[in-house]
C-alpha positions as CSV (number, residue, x, y, z in Angstrom):
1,X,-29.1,-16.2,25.8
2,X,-28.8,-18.7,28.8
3,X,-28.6,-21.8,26.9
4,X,-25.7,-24.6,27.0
5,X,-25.9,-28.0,25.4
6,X,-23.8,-30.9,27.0
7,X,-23.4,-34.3,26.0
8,X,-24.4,-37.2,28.9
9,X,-23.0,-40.4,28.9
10,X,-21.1,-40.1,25.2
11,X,-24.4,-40.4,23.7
12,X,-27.2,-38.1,24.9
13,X,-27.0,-34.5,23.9
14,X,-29.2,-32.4,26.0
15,X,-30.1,-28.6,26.0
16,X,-31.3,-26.7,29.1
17,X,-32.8,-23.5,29.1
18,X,-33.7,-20.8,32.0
19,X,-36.9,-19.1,31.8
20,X,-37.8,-16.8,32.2
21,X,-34.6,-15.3,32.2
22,X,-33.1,-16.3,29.0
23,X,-34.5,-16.7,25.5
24,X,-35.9,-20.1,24.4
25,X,-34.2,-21.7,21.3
26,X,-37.1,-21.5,18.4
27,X,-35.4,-24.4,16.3
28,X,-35.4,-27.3,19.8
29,X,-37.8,-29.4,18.8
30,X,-36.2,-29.0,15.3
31,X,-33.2,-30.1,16.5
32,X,-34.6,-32.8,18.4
33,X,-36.7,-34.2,15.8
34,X,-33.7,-34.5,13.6
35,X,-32.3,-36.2,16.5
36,X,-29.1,-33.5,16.4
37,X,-30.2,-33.3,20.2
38,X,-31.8,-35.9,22.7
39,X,-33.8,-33.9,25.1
40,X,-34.4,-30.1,26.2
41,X,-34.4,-28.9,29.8
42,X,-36.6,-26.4,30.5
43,X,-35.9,-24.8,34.0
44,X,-38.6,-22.2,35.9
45,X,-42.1,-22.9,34.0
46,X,-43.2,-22.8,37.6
47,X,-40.9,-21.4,40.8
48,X,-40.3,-23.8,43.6
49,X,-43.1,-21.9,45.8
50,X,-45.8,-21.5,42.8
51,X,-45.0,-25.4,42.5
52,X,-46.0,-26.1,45.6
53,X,-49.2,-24.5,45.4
54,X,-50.1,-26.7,42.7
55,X,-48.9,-29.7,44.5
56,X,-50.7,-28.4,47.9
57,X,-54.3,-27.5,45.7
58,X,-54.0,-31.5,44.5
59,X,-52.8,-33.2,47.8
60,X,-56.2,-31.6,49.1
61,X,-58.2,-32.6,46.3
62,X,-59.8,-29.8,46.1
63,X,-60.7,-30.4,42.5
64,X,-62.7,-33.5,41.5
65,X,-60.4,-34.9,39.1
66,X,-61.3,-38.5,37.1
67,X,-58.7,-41.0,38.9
68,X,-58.1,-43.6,36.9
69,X,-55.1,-45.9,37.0
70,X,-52.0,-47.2,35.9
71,X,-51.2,-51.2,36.2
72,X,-51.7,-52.1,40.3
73,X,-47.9,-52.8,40.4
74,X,-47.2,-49.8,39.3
75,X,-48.6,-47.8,42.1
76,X,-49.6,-44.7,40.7
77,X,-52.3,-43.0,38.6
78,X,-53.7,-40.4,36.6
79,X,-55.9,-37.7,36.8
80,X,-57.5,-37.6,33.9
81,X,-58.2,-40.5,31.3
82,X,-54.7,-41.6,30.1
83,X,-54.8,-43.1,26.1
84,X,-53.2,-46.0,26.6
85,X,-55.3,-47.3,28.7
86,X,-59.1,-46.5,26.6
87,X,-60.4,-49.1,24.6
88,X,-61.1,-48.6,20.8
89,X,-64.7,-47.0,21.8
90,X,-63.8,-43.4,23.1
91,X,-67.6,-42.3,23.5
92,X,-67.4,-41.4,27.3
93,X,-63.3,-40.2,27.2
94,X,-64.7,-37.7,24.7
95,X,-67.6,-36.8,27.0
96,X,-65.3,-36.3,29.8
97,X,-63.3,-33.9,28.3
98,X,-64.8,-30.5,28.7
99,X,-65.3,-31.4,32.3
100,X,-61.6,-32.4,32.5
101,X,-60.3,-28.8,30.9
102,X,-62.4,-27.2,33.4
103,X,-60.7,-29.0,36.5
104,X,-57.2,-28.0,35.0
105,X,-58.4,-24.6,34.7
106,X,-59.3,-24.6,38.1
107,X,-55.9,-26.7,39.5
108,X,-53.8,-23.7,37.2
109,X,-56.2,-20.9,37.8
110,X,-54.5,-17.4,38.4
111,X,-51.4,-16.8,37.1
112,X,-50.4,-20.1,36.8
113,X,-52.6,-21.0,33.6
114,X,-50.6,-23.5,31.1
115,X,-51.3,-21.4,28.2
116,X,-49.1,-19.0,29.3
117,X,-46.3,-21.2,31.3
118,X,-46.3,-24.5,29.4
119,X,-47.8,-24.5,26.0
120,X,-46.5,-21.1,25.2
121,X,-43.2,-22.1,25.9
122,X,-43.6,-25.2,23.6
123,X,-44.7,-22.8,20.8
124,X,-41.8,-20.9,21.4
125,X,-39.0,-24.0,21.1
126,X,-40.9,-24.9,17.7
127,X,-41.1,-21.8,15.9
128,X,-44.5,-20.4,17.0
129,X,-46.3,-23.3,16.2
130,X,-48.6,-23.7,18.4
131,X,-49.8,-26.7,20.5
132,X,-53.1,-28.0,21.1
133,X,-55.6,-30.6,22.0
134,X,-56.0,-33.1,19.3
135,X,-59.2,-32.8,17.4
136,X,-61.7,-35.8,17.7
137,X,-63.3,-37.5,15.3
138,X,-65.8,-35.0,15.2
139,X,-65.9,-31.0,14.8
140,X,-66.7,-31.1,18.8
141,X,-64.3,-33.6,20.1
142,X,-60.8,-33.1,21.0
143,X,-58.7,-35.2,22.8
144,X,-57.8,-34.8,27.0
145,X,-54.4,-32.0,26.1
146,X,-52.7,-33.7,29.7
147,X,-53.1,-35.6,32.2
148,X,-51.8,-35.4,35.6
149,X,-49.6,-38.5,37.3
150,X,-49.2,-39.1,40.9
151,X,-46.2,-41.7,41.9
152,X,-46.3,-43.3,45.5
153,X,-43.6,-44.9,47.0
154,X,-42.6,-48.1,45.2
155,X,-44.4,-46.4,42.0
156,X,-42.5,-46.8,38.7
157,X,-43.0,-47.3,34.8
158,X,-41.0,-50.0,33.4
159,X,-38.8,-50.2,30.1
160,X,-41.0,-48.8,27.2
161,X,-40.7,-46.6,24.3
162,X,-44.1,-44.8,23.0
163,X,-43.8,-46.6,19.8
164,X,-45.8,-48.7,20.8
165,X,-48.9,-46.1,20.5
166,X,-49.3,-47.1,16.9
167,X,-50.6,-50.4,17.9
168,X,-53.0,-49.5,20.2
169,X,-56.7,-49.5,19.1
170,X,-57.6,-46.1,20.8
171,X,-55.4,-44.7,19.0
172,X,-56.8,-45.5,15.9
173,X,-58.4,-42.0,14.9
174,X,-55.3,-40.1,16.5
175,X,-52.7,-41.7,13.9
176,X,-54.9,-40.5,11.1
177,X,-54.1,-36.9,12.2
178,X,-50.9,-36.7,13.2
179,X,-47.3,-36.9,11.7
180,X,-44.3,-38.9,13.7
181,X,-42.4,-38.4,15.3
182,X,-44.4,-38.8,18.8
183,X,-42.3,-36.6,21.2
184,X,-43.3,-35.7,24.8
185,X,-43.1,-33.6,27.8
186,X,-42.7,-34.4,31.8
187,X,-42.8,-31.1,33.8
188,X,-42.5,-31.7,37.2
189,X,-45.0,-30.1,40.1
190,X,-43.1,-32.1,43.4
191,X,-40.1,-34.8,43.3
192,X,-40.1,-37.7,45.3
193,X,-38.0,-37.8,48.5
194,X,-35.8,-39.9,46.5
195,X,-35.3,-42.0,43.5
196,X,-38.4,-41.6,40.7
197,X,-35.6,-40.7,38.2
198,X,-36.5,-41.0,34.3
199,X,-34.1,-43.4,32.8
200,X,-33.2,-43.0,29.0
201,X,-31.5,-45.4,27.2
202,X,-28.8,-44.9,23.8
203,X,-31.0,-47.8,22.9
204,X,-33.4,-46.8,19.7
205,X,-36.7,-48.4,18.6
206,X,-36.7,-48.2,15.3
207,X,-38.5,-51.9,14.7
208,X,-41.9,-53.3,15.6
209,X,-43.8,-51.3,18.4
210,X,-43.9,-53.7,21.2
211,X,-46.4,-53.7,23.7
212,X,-44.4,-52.6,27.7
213,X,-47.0,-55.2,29.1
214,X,-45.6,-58.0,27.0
215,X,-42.0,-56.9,26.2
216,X,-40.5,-54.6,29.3
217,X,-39.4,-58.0,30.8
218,X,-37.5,-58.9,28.0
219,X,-36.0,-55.6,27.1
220,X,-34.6,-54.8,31.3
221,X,-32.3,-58.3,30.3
222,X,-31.4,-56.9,26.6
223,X,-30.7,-53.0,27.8
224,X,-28.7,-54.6,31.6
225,X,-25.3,-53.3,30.1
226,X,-26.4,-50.4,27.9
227,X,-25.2,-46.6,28.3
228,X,-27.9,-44.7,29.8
229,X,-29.0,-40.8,31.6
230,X,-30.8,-40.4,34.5
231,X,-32.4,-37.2,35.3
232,X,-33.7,-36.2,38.7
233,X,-36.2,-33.3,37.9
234,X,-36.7,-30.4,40.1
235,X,-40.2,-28.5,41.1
236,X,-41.1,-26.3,37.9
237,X,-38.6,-28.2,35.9
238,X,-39.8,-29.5,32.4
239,X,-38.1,-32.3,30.1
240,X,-38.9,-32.8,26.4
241,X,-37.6,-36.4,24.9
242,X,-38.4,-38.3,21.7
243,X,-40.1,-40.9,23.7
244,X,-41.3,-42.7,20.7
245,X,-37.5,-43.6,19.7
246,X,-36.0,-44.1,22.5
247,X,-36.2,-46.2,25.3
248,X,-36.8,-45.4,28.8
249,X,-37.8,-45.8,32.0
250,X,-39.5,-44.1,35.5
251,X,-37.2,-45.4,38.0
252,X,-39.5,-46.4,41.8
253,X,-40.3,-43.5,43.6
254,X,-38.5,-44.0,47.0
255,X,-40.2,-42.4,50.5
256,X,-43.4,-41.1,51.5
257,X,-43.3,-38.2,49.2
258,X,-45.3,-38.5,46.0
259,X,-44.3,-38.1,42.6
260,X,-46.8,-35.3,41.2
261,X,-46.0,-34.3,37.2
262,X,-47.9,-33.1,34.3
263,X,-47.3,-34.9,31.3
264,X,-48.3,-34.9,27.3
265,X,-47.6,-37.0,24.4
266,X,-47.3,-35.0,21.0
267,X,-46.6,-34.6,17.3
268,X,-46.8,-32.2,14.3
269,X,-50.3,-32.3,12.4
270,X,-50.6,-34.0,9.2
271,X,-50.7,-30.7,7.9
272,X,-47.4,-29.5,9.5
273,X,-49.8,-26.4,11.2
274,X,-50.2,-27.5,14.5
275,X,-48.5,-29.3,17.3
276,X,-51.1,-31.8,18.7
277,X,-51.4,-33.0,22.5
278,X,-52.8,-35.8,24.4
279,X,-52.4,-37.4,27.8
């Protein structure tokens, strides 16, 4: 099995896997539920050449995503309709969806599909519990499973932990369906020339959700001194964290080279039967 687990920093145990080379751990997102590890490293969902394809099929824009985007000093944005940044009154995200599953059938069309290279592999680290979209409010609606994030130069995310979902008025129906934790998922299509690193701090979240609007200011002063991990993903690389515990960080994207990843937010069911996703 091609699995080794080293601790970072004296504080962040991480596990990294090969595929498709070496067997997946079934109990990973077990283990980091329980918080026994910090994060799983995932190596080869995609190789470096099938990565760029991706990466070459979106620099084109050959598909007509949604754009929509984050904060304008963050310089970067979605494809796709992110969650946290919808209004209570989803009527047109949910109308947008079946188009939106179409376009990433399109980007990942071939052998590339995510079924088979992401969500499988998810399934896999949990058991065989599968992952999916998050039902809607409704027998037709589900919730967008990803979104897609481009980075420029100068693009970042500043200190946040996903806590702060729980707050949020879109996410009103989605809390009534799922069971914390809220873990997620970055798997990197093309790194930045340089910088763009994901920060994670041995800082935890365990009181009010803050809003990173209102509070990232405050916590970059309170978290100056503490330990933290950086990690610099590769093409076809993916990274699973418990994001809604811990704090963290996209550190600027550095060069002309964009920032292109495919990321998901997600939790057990209430039921305990399902793993469900949204972007």
């Amino acid at each position: 099995m091609s699995l080794s687990i080293k601790q970072l920093n004296g504080f962040f145990n991480l596990a990294t896997l090969t595929r498709p080379n070496g067997e997946l751990l079934s109990s990973g997102l077990s283990l980091l539920r329980r918080e026994e590890i910090n994060g799983i490293l995932v190596q080869n969902i995609f190789s470096t050449s099938e990565a760029s394809t991706l990466t070459n099929r979106l620099e084109q824009e050959e598909i007509p995503f949604v754009k929509t985007w984050f904060p304008q000093a963050f310089h970067a944005w979605f494809l796709g309709r992110n969650l946290n940044l919808e209004s209570e009154d989803l009527t047109s995200y949910f109308q947008q969806v079946p188009t939106h599953e179409g376009h990433l059938a399109d980007l990942f069309r071939g052998n590339l599909d995510l079924q088979s290279r992401l969500f499988s592999v998810l399934a896999d680290l949990d058991g065989h519990v599968p992952f999916r979209a998050a039902p809607g409010p409704t027998a037709d609606q589900r919730y967008m499973v990803t979104t897609l994030r481009a980075h420029k130069q100068s693009g970042f995310i500043p200190i946040h932990c996903d806590n702060e979902q729980a707050i949020r008025p879109s996410f009103l129906h989605l809390r009534s369906v799922i069971s914390p934790p809220i873990l997620s998922f970055v798997l990197c299509l093309q790194p930045p020339l340089s910088g763009g690193e994901l920060e994670i701090f041995a800082r935890r979240a365990d009181g009010i959700p803050m809003a990173v609007e209102k509070e990232s200011e405050r916590m970059r002063v309170e978290l100056a001194d503490a330990p933290s991990v950086k990690f610099s993903l590769s093409a076809g690389e993916l990274i699973i964290i418990n994001s809604g515990k811990y704090y963290h960080q996209l550190l600027p994207v550095e060069g002309n080279r964009k920032r292109w990843t495919v990321c998901s937010f997600f939790a057990r069911s209430s039921d305990d039967k399902s793993n469900y996703c949204w972007g």
